[in-house]
Structure formats: C-alpha cells, structure tokens
C-alpha positions as CSV (number, residue, x, y, z in Angstrom):
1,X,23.0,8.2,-4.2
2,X,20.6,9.9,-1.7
3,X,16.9,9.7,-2.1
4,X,14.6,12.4,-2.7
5,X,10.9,11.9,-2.3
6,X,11.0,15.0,-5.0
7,X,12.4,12.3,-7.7
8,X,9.8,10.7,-7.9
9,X,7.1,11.4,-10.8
10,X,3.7,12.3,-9.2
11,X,0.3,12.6,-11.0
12,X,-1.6,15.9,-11.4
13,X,-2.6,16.0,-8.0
14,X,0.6,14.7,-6.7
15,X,0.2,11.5,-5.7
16,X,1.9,8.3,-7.0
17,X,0.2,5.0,-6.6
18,X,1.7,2.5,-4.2
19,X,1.3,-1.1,-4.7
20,X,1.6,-2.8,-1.0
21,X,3.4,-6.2,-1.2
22,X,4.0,-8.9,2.0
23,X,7.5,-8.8,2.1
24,X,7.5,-12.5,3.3
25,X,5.0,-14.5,1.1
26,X,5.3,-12.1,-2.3
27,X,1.1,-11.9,-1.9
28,X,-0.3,-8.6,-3.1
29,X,-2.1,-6.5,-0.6
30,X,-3.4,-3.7,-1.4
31,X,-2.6,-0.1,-3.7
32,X,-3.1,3.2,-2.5
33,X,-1.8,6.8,-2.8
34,X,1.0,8.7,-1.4
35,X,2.3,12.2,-2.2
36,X,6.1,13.2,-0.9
37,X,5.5,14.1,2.4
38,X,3.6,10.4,2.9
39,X,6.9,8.7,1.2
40,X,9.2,10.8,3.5
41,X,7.1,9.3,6.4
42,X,7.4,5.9,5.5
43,X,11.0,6.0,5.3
44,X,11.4,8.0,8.1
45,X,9.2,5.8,10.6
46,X,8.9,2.6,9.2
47,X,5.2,2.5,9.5
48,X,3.6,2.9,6.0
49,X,2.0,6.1,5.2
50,X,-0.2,6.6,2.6
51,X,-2.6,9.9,1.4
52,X,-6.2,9.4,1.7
53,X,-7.6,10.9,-1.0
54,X,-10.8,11.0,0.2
55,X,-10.5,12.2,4.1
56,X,-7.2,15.1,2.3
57,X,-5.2,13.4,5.1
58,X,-2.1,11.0,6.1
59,X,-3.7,7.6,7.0
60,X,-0.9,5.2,8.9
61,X,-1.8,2.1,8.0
62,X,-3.2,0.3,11.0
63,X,-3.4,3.7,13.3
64,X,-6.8,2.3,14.0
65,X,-7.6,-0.9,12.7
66,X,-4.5,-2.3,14.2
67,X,-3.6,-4.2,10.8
68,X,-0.2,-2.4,10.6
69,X,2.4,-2.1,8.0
70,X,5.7,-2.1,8.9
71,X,8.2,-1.2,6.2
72,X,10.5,-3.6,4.9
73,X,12.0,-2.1,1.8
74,X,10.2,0.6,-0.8
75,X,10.9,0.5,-4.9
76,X,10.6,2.4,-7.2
77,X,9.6,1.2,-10.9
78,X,11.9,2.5,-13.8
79,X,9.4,5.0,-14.8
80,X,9.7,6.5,-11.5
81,X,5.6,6.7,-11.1
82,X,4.9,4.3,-8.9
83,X,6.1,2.2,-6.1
84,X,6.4,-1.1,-4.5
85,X,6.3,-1.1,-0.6
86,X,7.5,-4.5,1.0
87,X,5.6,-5.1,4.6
88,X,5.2,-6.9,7.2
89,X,0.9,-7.2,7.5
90,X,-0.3,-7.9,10.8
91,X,-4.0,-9.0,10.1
92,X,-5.7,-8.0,6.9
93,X,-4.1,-5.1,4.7
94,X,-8.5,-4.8,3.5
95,X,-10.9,-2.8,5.0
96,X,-13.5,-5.6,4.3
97,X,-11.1,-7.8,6.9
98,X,-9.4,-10.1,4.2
99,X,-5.7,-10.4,3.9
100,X,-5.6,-8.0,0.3
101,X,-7.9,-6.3,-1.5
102,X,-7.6,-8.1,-4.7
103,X,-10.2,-11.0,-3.4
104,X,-12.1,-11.5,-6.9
105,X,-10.8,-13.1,-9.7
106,X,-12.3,-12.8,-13.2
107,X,-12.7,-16.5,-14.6
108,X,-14.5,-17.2,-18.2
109,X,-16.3,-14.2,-17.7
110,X,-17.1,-14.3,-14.4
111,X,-16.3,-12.5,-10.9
112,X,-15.1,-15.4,-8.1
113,X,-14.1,-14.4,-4.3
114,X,-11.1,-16.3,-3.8
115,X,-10.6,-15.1,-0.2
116,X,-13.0,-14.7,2.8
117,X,-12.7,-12.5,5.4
118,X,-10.4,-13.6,8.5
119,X,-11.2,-15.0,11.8
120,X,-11.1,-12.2,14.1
C-alpha cells in the first residue's frame, strides 16, 4: 500500500513528533517535529527533515552543523501520531555537541549527565 504523508495523525498545529533513533547501535538521539511536507522530504531525499517550530521553517538536520541524518527507514507507531526515524548520525544528533539529547538520567531523585560532549 502507498504512503501518504496525509495518513498520518498530526497535532493541532500539524506536526507529529519524531523520535530519531541510530539505525546501527538502537541509541536514542533526539525528538523533534515534522508536519507532511517535512515527512514528504525525508522520504524523498533521504536527509531527515524536520519543522522548526521555533524559526516556522524546514531545518535539514546537519544543513549547518554538519552532524547529518541520513535516513535509513521511518515508522510509524500504531496510533499513527508519531514516528520512529532510523539514521545514520554523523557526529552528535545535540545541539550541545553530545551524541543524543537525552544526556541526564534521573537516579534516586537526582539529575546525572551520563554523556559529555564529543571531541571535536
């Protein structure tokens, strides 16, 4: 069955989140937003697209940082509001230069960094 960006079940604004995911070592990288025209991007280029919500733009992961995402395979959960993008990272998928975003852990109460930023 063809897919249809259209399927899929946006929010208010419509955007559905995106939950990036390294395609080779299962780690979690980041979540962000796309809207239809940002998932008929990905799939079209390859190169992960998502909306900023802040800047009302596209944002191609790694246009400037040069940490791209290339697409590997995109899911869709069985609600159809949300969506798993497989990559291949080059560099860190965070703006704050670590590999994902989800760097602090809460443990008996208390927030712990459990990854630094990378070497450069």
């Amino acid at each position: 069955m063809p897919f249809d960006p259209a399927s899929l079940t946006y929010d208010a604004n419509g955007l559905i989140p995106a939950i990036a995911q390294d395609a080779l070592s299962g780690d979690i990288l980041m979540m962000a937003w796309m809207n239809a025209e940002s998932v008929a991007k990905t799939l079209e280029t390859g190169r992960v697209t998502y909306w900023s919500r802040s800047r009302k733009s596209f944002w191609v992961k790694g246009e400037t940082s040069g940490h791209v995402q290339r697409l590997r395979e995109m899911r869709v959960d069985c609600d159809r509001d949300a969506l798993l993008v497989l990559v291949e990272q080059e560099g860190p998928a965070c703006h704050t230069n670590r590999r994902s975003c989800f760097y602090t852990a809460i443990r008996d109460g208390e927030e712990i960094e459990i990854l630094t930023p990378m070497e450069d």
